[in-house]
N, C-alpha and C positions, 0 to 999 in steps of 0.2 A: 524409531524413525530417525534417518540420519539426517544435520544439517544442511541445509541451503545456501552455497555460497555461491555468490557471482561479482566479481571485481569489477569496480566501473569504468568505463572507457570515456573518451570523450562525447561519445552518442547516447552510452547506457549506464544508467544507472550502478549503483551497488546491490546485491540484495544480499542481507545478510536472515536468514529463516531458521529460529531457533526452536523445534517444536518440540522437546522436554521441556522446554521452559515459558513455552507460549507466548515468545519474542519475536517480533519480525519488524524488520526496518529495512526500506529501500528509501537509498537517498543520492542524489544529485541530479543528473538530467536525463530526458529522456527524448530523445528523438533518434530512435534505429530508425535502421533502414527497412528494416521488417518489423514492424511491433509485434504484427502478429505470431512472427516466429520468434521474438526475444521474448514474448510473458507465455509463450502457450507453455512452457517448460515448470512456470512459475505457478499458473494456474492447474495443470495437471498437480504439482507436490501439494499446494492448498484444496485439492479434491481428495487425494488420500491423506491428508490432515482430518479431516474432517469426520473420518471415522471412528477416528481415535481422539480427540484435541486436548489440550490440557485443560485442567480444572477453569484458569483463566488466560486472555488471547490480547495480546496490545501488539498492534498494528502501529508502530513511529513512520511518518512518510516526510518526509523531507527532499519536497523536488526545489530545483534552483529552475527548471524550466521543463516541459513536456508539450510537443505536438500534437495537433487533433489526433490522428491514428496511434499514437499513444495514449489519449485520453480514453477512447474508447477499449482499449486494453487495462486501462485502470479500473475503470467502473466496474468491467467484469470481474477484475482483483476482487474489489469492493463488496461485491456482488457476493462472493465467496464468503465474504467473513458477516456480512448479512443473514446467511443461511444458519452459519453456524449460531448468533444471537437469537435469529429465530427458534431456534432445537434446542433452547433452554440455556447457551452456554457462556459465562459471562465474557462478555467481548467488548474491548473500545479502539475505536481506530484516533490514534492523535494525530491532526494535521501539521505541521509547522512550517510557518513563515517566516521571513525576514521582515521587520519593520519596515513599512512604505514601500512593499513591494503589494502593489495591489493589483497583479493581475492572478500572482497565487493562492492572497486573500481572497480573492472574489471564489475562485477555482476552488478552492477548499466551501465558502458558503454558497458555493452550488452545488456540490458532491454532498455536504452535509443536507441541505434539504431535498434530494431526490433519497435518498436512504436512509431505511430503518433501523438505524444501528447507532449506541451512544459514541459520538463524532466530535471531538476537542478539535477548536482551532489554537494552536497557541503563536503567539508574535513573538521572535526571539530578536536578538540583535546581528547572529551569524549563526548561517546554519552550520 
């Protein structure tokens, strides 16, 4: 399976999806114009990941910010690597934040407690 890339713009994100090596990080911000059409491309390549996935899956997310109809496109990201933990397969999603930024803290311990999946917050100084 080939790489996942997508360069971030001022609305979207980066995604960088490495699955020979069961890496994925999207990080900066998020408010398309269409969520639904900016992850449905994202969420398709993490469905056929998942037939195959590697031995182990870390998930790095580093938002600087994300809109409700981006939210609701993440969970279902989420959702994805959920399944995969379920199916036996070792998986951790790491949240990260910026110190004293407590509206992505909180966003991160509320994605951690709706999901079944071992979920690190970590506080960094710069994302």
């Amino acid at each position: 399976m080939e790489k996942f890339v997508i360069k971030e713009t001022a609305k979207t994100p980066s995604i960088n999806f490495d699955p020979e090596r069961g890496l994925f990080e999207i990080k900066g911000k998020s408010i398309p114009e269409n969520s639904h059409g900016f992850y449905a491309p994202l969420l398709d390549f993490l469905e056929g990941y998942s037939t195959r996935p590697a031995d182990r899956t870390i998930l790095n997310v580093k938002f600087e910010f994300f809109n409700t109809s981006s939210s609701n496109r993440i969970h279902a990201m989420f959702k994805k690597f959920e399944k995969l933990y379920q199916g036996n397969s070792e998986v951790l999603i790491r949240w990260f934040c910026e110190n004293g930024d407590e509206n992505m803290l909180e966003a991160g311990e509320d994605f951690k407690t709706i999901l079944r999946v071992p979920f690190e917050i970590i506080e960094v100084e710069e994302l």
